[in-house]
Backbone of each chain as ProteinMPNN parsed JSONL, in Angstrom:
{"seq_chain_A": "XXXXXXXXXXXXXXXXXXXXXXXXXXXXXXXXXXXXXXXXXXXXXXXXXXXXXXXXXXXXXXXXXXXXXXXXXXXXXXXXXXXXXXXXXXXXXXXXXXXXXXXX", "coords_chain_A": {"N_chain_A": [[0.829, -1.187, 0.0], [0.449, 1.959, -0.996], [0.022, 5.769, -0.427], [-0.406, 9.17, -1.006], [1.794, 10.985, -1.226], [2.707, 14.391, 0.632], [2.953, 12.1, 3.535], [3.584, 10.323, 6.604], [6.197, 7.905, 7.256], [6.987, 4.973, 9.833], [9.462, 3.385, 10.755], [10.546, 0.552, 12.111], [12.32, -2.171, 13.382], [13.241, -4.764, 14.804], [14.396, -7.156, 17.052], [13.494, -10.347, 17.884], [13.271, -11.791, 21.377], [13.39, -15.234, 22.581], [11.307, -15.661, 24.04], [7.776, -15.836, 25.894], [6.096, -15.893, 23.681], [3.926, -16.627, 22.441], [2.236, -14.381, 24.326], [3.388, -12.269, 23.305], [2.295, -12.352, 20.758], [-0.36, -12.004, 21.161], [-0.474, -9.952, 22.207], [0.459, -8.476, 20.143], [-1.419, -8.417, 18.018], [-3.103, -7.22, 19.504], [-2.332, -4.453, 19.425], [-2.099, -3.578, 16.732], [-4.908, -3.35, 16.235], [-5.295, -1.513, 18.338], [-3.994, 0.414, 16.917], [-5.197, 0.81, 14.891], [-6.999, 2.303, 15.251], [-6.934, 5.2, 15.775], [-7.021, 8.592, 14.566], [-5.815, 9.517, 11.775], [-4.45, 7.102, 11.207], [-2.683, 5.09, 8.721], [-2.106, 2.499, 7.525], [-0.255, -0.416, 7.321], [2.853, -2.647, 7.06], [4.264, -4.975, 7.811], [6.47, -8.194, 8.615], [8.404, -10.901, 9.653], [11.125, -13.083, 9.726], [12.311, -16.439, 9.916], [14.719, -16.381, 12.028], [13.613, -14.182, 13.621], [13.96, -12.04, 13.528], [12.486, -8.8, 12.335], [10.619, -6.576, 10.613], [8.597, -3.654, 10.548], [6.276, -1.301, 8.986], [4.508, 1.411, 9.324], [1.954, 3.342, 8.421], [1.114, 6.805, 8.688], [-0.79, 9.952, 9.022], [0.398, 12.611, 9.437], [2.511, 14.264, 11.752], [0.947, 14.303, 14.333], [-0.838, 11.982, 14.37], [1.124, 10.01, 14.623], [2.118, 10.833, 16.928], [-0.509, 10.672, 18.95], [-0.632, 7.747, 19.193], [2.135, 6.781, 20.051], [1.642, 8.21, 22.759], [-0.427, 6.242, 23.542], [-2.186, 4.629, 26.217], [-2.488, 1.633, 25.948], [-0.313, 1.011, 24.029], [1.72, 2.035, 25.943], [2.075, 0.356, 27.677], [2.421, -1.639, 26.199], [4.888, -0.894, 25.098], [6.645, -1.197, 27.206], [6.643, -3.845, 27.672], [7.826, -4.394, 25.586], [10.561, -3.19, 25.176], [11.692, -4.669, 27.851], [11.534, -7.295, 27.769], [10.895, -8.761, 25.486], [11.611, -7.754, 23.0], [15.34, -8.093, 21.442], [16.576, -6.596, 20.773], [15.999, -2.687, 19.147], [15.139, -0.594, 16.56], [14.243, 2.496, 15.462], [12.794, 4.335, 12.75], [11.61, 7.886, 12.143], [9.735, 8.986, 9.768], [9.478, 11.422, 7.327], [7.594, 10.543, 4.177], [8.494, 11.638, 0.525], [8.07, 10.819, -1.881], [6.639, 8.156, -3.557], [6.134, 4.793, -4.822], [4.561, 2.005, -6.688], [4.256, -1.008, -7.852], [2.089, -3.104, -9.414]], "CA_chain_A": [[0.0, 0.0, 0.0], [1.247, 3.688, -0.746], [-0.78, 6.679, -0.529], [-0.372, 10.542, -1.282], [2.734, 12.281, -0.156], [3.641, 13.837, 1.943], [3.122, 11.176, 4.63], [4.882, 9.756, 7.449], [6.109, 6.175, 7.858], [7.534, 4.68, 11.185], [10.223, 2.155, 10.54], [10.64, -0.568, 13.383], [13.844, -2.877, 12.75], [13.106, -5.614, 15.393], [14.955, -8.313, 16.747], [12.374, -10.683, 18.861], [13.91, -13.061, 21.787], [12.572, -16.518, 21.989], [10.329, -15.328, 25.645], [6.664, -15.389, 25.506], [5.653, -15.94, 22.236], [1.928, -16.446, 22.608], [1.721, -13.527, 25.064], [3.579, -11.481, 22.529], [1.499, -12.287, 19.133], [-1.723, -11.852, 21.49], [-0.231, -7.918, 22.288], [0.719, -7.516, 18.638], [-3.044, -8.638, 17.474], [-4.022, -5.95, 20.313], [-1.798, -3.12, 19.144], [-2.747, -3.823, 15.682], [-6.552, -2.929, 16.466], [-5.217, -0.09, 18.675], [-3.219, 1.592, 16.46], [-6.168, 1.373, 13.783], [-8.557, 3.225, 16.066], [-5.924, 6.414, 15.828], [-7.503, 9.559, 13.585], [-4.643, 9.558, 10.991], [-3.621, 5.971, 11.263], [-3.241, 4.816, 7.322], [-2.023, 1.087, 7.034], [1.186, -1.124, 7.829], [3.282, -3.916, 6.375], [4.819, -6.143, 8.674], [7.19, -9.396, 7.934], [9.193, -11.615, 10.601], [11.371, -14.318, 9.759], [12.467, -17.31, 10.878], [15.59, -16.064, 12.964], [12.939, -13.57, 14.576], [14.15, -10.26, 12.529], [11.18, -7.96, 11.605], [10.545, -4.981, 9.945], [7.2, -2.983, 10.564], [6.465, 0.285, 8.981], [3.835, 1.883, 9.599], [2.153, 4.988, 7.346], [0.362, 8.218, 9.491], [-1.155, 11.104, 7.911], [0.876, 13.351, 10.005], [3.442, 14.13, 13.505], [0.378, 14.507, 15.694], [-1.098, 10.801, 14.629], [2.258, 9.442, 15.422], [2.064, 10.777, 18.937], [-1.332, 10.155, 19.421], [-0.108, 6.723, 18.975], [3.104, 6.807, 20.985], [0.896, 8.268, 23.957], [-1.929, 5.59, 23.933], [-1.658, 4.272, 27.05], [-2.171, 0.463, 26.017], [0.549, 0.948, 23.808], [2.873, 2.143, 26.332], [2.345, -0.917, 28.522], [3.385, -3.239, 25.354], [6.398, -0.862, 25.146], [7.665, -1.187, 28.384], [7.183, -5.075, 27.915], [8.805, -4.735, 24.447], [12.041, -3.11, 25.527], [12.072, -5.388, 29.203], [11.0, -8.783, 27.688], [10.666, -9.406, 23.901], [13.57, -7.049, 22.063], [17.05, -8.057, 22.23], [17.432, -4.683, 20.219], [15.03, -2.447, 18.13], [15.237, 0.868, 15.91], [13.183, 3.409, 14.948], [13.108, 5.83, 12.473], [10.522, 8.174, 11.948], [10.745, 9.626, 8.539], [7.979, 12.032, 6.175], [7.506, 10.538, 3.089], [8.45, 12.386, -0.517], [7.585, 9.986, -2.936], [6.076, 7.228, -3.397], [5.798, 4.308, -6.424], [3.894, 0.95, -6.986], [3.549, -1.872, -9.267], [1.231, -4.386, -8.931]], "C_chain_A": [[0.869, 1.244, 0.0], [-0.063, 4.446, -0.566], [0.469, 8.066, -0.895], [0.732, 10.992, -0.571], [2.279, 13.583, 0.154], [2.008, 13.135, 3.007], [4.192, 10.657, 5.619], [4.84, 8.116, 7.538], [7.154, 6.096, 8.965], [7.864, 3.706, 10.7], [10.712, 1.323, 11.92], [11.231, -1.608, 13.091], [13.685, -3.628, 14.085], [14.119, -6.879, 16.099], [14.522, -9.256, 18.228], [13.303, -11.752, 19.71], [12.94, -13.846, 21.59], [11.302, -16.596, 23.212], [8.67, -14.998, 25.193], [5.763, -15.148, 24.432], [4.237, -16.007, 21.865], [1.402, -15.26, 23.194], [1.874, -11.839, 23.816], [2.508, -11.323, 21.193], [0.16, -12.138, 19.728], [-1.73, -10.324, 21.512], [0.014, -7.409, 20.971], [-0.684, -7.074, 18.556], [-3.826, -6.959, 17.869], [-3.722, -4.659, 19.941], [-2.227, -2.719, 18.04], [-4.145, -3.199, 15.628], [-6.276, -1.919, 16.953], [-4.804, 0.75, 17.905], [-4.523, 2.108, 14.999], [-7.385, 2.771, 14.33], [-8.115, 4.79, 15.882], [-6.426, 7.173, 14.749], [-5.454, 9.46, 12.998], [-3.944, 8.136, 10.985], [-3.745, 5.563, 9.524], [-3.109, 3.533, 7.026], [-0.528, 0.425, 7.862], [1.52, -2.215, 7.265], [4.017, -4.494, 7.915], [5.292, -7.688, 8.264], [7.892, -9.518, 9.065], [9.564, -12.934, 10.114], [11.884, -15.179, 10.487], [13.575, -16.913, 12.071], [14.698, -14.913, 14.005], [13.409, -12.239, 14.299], [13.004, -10.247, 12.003], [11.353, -6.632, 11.671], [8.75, -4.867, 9.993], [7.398, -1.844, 9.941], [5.04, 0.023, 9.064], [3.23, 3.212, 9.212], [0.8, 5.748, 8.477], [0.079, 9.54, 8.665], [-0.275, 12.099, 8.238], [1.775, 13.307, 11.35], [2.304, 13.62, 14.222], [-0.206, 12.658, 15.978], [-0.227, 9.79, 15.112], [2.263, 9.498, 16.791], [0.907, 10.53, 19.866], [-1.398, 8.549, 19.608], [0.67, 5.982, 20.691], [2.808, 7.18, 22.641], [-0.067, 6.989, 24.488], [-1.395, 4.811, 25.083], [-1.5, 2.338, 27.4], [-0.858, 0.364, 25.327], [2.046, 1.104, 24.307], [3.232, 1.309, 27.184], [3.15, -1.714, 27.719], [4.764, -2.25, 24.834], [7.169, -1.001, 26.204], [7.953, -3.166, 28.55], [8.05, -5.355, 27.08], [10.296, -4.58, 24.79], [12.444, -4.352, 27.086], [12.095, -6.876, 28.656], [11.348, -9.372, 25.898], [11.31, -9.1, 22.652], [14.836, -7.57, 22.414], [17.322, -7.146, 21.969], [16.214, -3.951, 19.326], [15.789, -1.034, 17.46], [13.94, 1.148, 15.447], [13.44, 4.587, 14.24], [11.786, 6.163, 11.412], [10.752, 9.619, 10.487], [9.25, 10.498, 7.535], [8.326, 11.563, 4.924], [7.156, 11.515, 1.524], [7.783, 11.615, -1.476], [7.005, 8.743, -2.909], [5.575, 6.141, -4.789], [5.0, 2.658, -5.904], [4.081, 0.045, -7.852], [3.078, -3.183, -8.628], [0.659, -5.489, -9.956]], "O_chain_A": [[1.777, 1.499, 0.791], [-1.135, 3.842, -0.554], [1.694, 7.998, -1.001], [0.645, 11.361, 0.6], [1.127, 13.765, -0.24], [0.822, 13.441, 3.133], [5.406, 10.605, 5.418], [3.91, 7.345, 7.775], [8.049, 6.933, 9.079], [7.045, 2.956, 10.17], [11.394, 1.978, 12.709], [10.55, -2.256, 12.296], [14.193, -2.847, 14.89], [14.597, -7.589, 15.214], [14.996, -9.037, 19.343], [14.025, -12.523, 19.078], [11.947, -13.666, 20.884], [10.483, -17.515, 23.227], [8.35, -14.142, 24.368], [4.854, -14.32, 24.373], [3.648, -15.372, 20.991], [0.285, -14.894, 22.83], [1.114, -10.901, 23.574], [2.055, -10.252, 20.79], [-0.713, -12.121, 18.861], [-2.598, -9.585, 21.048], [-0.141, -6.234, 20.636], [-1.154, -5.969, 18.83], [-4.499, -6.113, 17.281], [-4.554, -3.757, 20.034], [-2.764, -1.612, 18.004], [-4.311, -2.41, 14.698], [-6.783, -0.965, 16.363], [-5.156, 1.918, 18.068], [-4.681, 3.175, 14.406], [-8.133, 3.647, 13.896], [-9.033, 5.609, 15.85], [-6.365, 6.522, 13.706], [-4.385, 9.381, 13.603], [-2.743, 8.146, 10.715], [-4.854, 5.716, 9.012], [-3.943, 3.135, 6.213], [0.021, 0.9, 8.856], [0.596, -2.93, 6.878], [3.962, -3.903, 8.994], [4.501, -8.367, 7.609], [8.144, -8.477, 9.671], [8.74, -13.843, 10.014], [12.021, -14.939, 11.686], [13.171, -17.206, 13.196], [15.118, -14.791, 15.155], [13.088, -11.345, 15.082], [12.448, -11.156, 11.387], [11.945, -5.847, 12.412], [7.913, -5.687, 9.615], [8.452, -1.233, 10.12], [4.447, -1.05, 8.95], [3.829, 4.225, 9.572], [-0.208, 5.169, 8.882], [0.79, 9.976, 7.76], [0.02, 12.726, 7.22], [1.727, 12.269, 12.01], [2.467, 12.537, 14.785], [-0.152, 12.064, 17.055], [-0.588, 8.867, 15.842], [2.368, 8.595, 17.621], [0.998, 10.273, 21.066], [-2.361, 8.142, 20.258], [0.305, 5.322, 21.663], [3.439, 6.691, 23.578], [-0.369, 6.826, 25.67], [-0.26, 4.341, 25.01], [-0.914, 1.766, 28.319], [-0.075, -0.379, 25.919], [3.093, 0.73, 23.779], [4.393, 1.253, 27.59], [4.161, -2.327, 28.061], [5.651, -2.826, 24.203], [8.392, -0.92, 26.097], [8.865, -3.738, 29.147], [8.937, -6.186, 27.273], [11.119, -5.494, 24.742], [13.599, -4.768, 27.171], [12.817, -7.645, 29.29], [12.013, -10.323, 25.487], [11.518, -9.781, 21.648], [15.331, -7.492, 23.539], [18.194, -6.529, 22.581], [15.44, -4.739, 18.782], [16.85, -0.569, 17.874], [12.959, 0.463, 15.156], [14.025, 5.584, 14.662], [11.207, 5.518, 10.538], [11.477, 10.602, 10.335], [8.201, 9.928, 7.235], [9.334, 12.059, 4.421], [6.052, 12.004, 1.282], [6.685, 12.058, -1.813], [6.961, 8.311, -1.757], [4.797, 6.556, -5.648], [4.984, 2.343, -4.713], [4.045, 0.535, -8.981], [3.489, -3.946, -7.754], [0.012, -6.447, -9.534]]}, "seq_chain_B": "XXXXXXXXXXXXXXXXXXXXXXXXXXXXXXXXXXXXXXXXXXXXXXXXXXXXXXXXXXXXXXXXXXXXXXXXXXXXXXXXXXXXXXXXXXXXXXXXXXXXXXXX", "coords_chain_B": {"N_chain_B": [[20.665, -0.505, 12.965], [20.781, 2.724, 13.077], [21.48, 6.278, 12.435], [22.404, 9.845, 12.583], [20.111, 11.871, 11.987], [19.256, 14.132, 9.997], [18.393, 12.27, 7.29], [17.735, 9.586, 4.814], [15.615, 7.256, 4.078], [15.004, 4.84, 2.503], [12.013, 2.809, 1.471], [11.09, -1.098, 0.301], [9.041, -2.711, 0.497], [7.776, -6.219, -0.92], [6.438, -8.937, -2.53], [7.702, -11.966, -3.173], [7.336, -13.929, -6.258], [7.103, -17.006, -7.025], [9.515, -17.794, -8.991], [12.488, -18.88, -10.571], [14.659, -18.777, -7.849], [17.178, -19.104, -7.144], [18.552, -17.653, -9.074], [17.564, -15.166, -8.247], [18.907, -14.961, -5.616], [21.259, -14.437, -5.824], [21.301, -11.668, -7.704], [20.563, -10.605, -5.7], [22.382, -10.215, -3.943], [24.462, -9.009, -5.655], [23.189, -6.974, -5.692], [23.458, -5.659, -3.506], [26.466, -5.034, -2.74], [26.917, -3.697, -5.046], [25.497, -1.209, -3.842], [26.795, -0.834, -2.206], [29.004, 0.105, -2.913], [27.937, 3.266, -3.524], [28.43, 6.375, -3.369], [27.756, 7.629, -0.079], [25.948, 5.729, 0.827], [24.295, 4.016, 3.573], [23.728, 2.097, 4.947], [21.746, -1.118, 5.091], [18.776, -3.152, 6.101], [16.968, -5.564, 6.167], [14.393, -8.258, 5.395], [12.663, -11.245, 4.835], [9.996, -13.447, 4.541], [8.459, -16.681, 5.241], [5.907, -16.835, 3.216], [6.81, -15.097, 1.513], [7.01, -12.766, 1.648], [8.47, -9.638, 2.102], [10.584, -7.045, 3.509], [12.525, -4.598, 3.1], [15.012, -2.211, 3.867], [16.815, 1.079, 3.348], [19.576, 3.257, 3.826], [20.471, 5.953, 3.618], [22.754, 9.009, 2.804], [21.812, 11.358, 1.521], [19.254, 12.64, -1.262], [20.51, 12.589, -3.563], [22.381, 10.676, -3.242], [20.869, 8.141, -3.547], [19.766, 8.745, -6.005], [21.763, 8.647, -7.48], [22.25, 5.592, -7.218], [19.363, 4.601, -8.049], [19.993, 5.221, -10.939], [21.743, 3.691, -11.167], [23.719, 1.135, -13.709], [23.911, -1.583, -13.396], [21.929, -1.96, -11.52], [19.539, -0.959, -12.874], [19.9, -3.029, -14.702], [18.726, -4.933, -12.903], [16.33, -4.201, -11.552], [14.831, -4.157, -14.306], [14.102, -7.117, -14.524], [13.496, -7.53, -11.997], [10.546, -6.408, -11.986], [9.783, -7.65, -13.914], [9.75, -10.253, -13.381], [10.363, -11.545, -10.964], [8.948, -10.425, -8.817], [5.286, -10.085, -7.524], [4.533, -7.628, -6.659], [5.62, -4.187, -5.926], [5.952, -2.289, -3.435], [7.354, 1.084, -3.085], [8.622, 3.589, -0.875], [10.115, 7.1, -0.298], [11.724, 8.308, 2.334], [12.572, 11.259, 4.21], [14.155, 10.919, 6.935], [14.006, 11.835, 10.388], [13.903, 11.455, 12.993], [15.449, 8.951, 15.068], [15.96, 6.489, 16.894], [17.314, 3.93, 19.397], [17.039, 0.716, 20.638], [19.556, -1.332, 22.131]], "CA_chain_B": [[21.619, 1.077, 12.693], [20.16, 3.997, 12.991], [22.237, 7.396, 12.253], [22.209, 10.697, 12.698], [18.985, 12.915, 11.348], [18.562, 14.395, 8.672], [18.842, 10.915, 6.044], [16.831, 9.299, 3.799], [15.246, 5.436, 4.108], [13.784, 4.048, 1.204], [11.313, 1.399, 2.257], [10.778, -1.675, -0.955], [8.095, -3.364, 0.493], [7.234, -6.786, -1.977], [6.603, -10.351, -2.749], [7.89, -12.419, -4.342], [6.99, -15.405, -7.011], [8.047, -18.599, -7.257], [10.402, -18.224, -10.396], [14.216, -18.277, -10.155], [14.984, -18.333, -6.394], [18.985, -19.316, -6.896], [19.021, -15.998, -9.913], [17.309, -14.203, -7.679], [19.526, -14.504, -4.525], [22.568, -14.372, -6.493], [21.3, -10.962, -8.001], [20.558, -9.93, -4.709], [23.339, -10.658, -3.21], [25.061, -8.405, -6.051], [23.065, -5.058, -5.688], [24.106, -5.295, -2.06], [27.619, -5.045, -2.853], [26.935, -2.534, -5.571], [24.538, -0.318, -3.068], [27.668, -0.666, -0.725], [29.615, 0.687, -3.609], [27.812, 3.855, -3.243], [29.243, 7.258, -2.175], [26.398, 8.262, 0.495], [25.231, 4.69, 1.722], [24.721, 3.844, 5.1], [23.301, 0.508, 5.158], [20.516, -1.674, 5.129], [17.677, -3.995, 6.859], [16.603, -7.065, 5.066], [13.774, -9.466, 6.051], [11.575, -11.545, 4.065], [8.896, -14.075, 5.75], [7.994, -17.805, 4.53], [5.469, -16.381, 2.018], [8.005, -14.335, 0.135], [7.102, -11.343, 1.985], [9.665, -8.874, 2.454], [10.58, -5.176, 3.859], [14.058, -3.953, 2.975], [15.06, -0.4, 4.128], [18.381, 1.087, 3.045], [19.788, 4.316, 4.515], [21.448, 7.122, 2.678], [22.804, 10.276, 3.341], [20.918, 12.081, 0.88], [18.913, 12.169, -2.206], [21.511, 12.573, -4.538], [22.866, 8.742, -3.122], [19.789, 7.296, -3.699], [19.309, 9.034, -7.398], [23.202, 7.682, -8.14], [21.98, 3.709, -7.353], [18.414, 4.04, -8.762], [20.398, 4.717, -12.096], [23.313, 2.577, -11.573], [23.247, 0.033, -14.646], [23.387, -3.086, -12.981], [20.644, -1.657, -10.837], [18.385, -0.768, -14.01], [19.218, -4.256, -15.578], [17.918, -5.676, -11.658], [14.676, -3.299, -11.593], [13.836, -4.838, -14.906], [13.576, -8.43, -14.033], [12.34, -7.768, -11.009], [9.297, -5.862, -12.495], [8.955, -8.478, -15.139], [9.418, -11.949, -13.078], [10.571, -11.546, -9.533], [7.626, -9.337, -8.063], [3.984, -9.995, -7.795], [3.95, -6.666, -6.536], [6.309, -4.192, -4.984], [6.01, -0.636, -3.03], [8.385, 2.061, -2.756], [8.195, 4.7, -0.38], [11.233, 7.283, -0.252], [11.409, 9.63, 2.802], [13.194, 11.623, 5.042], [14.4, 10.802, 8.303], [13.584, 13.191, 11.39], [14.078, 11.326, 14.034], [15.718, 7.796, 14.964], [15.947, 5.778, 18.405], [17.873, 2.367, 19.094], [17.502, 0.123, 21.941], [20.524, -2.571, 22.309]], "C_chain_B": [[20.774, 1.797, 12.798], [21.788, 4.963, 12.782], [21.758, 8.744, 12.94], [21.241, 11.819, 12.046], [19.881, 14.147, 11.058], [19.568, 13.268, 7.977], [17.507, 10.517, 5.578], [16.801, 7.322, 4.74], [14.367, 5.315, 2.709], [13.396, 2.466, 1.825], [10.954, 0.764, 0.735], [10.269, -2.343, 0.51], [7.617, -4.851, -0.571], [7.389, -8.413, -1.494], [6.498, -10.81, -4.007], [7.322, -13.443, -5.255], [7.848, -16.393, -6.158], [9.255, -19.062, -7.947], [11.788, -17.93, -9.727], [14.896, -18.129, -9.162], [16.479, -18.467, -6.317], [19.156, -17.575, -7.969], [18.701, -15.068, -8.908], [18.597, -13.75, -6.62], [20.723, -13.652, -4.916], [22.238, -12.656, -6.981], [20.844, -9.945, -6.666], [21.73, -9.07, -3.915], [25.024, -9.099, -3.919], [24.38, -7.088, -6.014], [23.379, -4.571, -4.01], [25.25, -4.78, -2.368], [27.769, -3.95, -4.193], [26.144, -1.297, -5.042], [26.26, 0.036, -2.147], [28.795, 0.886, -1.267], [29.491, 2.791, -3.915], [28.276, 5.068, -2.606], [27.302, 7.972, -1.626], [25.004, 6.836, 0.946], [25.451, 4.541, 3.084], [24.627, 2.921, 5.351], [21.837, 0.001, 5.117], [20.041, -2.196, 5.923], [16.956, -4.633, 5.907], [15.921, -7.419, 5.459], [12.744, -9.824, 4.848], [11.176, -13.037, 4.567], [9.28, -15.521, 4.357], [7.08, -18.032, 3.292], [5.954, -15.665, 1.221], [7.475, -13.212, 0.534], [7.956, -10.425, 2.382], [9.843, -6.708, 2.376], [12.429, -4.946, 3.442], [13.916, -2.505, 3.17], [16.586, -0.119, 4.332], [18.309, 2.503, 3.367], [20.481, 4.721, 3.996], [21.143, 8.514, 3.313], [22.06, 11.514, 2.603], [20.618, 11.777, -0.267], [19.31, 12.148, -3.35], [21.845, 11.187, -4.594], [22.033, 8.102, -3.964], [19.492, 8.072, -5.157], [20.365, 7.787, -7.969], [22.972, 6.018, -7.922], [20.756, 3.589, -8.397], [19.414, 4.243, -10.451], [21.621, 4.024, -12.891], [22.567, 1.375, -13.004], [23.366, -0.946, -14.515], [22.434, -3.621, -12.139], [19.527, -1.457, -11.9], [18.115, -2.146, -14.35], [18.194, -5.207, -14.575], [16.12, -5.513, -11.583], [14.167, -4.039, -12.39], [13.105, -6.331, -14.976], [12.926, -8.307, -12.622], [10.802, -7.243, -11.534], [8.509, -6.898, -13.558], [9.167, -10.451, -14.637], [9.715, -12.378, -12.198], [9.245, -10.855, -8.739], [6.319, -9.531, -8.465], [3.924, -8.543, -7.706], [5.427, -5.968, -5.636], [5.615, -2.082, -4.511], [7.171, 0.071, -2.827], [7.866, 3.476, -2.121], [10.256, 5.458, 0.108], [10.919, 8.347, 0.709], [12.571, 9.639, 3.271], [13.161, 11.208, 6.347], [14.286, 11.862, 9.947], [14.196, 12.267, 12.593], [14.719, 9.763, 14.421], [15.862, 7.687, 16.484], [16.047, 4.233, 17.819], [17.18, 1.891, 20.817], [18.332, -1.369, 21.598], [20.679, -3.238, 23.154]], "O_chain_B": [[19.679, 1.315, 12.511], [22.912, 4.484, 12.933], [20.837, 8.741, 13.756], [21.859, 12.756, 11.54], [20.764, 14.797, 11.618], [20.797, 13.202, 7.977], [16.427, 11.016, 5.894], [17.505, 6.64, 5.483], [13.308, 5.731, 2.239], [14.009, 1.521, 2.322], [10.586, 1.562, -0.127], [11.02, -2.454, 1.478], [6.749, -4.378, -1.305], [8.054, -8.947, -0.606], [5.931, -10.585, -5.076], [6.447, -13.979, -4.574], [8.681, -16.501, -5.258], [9.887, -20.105, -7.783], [12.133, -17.17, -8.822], [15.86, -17.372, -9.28], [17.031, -17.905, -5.371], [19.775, -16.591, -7.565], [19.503, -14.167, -8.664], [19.171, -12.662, -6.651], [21.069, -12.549, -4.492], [23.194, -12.031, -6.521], [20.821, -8.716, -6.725], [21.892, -7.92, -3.506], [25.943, -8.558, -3.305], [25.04, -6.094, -6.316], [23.483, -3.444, -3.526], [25.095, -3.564, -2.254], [28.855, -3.377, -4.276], [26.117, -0.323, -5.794], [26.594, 1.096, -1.618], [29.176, 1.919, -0.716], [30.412, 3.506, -4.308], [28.548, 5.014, -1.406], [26.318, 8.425, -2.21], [23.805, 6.907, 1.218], [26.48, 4.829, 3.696], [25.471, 2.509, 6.146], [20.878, 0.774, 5.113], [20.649, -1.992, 6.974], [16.413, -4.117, 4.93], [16.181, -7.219, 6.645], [12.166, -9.02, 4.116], [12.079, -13.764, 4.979], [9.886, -15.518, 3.285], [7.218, -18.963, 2.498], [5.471, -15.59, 0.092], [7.417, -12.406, -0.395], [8.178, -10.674, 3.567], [9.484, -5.743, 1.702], [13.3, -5.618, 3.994], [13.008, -1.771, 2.78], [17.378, -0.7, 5.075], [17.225, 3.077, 3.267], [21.428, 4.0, 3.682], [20.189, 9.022, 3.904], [21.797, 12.549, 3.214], [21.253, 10.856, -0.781], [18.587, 11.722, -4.251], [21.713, 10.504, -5.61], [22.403, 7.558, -5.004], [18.356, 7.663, -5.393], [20.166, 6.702, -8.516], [23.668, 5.267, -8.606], [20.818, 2.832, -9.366], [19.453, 3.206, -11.112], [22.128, 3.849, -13.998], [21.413, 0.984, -13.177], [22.984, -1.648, -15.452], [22.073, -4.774, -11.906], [18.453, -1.954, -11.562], [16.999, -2.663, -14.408], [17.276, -5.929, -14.965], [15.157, -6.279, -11.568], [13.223, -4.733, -12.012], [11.966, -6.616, -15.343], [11.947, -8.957, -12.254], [9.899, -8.046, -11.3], [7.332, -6.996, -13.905], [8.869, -11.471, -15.259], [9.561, -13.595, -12.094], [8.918, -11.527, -7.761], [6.019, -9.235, -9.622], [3.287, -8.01, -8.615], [6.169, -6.655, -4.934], [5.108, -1.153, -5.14], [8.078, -0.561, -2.285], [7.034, 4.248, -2.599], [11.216, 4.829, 0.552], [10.125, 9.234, 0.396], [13.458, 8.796, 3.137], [12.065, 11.142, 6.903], [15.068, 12.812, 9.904], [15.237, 12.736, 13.053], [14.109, 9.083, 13.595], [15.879, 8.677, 17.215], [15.576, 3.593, 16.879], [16.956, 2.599, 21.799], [17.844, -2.302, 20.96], [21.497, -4.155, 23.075]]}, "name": "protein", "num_of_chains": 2, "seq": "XXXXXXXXXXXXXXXXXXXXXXXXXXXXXXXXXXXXXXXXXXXXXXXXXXXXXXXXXXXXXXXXXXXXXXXXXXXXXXXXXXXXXXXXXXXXXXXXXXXXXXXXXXXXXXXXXXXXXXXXXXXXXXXXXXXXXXXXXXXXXXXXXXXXXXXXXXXXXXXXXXXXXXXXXXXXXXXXXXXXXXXXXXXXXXXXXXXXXXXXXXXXXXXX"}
């Protein structure tokens, strides 16, 4: 999925331990639904392979839907378990999209 | 990795077929090593799932870098097989970077 620049996407560079694995894919599911509920939320790709490397992005119409985001307060529970429990390492980079192409 | 803001990420988003999986890697394997070649790369993030889903996001210092690969010519001859027998489908989104955060 693309849409209309400018946009923002949130890049999330992952790297999952092997802890909790049911508890985790039950909090994705949940974040997943939360983050849709967000005025400005627009879509997301997501991929994890077998070694447990994943890449999320994540597209927002704007800063403020990002932080309306980054505030929600279920989301900040599953970050405090993400960095304590289920990251060995992550990145983030939060970037406004110029362009944008397709083929399908 | 993350860097230092202001940079670029280009996010390819895609999946793949079925066709060619040894050409493919192998031509993979070589636009890495010609991306590296690059003045104004920073590096990449790779992942692609059991369904041939995959996020790659490569980091450059600006959009000059990222002009000088899209028209490298062993990058054009790549683009075109991928467009014509590697890719059901792919996205490209090219932005700017604002802000980055690691945890290790």
């Amino acid at each position: 999925m693309i849409f209309t620049p400018p946009y923002y996407v949130v890049v999330f560079v992952s790297q999952r331990t092997e802890q909790d694995i049911a508890a985790y894919d039950a909090m994705a599911e949940k974040m997943v639904a939360g983050a849709q509920k967000v005025d400005g939320f627009l879509g997301f790709d997501s991929v994890r392979d077998q070694t447990g490397k994943g890449i999320t992005t994540s597209y927002w119409r704007d800063e403020q839907a990002i932080q309306s985001w980054k505030i929600n307060l279920e989301h900040q529970e599953a970050q405090k378990l993400g960095q304590k429990r289920w990251y060995e390492y992550y990145d983030l980079h939060i970037a406004k999209v110029e362009r944008a192409y397709s083929k399908s």
